[in-house]
C-alpha positions in Angstrom: -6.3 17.9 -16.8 -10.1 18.8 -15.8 -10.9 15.2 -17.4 -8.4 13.2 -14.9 -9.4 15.5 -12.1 -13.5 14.0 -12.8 -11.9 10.3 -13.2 -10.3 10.7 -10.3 -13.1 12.4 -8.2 -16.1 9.6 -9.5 -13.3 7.1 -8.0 -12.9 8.2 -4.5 -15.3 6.4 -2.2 -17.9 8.8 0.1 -16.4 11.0 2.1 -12.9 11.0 0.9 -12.5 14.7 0.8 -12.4 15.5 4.1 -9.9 12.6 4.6 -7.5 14.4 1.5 -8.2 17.8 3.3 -7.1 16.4 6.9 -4.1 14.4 5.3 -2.8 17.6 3.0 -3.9 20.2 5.8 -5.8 22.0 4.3 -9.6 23.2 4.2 -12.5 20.6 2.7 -13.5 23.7 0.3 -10.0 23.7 -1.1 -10.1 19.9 -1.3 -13.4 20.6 -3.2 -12.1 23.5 -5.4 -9.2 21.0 -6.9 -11.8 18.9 -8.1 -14.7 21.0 -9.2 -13.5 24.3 -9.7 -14.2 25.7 -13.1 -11.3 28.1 -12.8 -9.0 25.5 -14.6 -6.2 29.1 -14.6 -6.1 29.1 -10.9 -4.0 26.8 -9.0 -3.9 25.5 -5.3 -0.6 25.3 -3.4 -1.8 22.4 -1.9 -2.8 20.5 -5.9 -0.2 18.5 -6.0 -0.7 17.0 -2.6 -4.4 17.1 -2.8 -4.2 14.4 -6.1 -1.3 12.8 -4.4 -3.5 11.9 -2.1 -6.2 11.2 -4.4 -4.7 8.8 -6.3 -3.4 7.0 -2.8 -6.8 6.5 -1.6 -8.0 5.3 -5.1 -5.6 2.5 -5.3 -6.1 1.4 -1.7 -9.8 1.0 -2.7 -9.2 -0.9 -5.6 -6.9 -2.8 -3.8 -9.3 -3.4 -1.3 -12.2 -4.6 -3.5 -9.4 -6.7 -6.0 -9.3 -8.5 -2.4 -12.9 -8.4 -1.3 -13.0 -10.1 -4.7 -11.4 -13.0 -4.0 -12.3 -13.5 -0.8 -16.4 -14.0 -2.2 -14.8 -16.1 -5.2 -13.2 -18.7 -2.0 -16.6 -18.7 -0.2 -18.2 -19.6 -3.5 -16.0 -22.6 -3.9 -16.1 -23.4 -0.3 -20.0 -23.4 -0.6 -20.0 -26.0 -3.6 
């Protein structure tokens, strides 16, 4: 589980943890804890919703540069 917790950390564009931490309500620190915490035994009440959330914000980026993609591919054929 700590491996998927890195993935899905290294994917979340900057400041995303405050965002998880205002959408879950709860604390940045916990936010933080979830993801970095060595203490793989100790779990969060709010874990579930923290990755929930996560993973939300992870495909709406990839979403978001899947469509930034095309968008420069059109300009590039506009342009030639």
């Amino acid at each position: 589980m700590k491996n998927e917790l890195t993935i899905i950390s290294k994917s979340l564009p900057e400041g995303s943890l405050k965002l998880i931490a205002d959408k879950v309500g709860c604390s940045y620190g916990t936010v933080y804890n979830v993801f970095h915490s060595k203490h793989s035994g100790k779990q969060s009440r709010y874990q579930k919703d923290i990755i929930d959330a996560a993973i939300q914000i992870v495909k709406e980026n990839i979403a978001t540069k899947n469509e930034l993609e095309k968008t420069a591919q059109n300009l590039l054929k506009e342009s030639i």
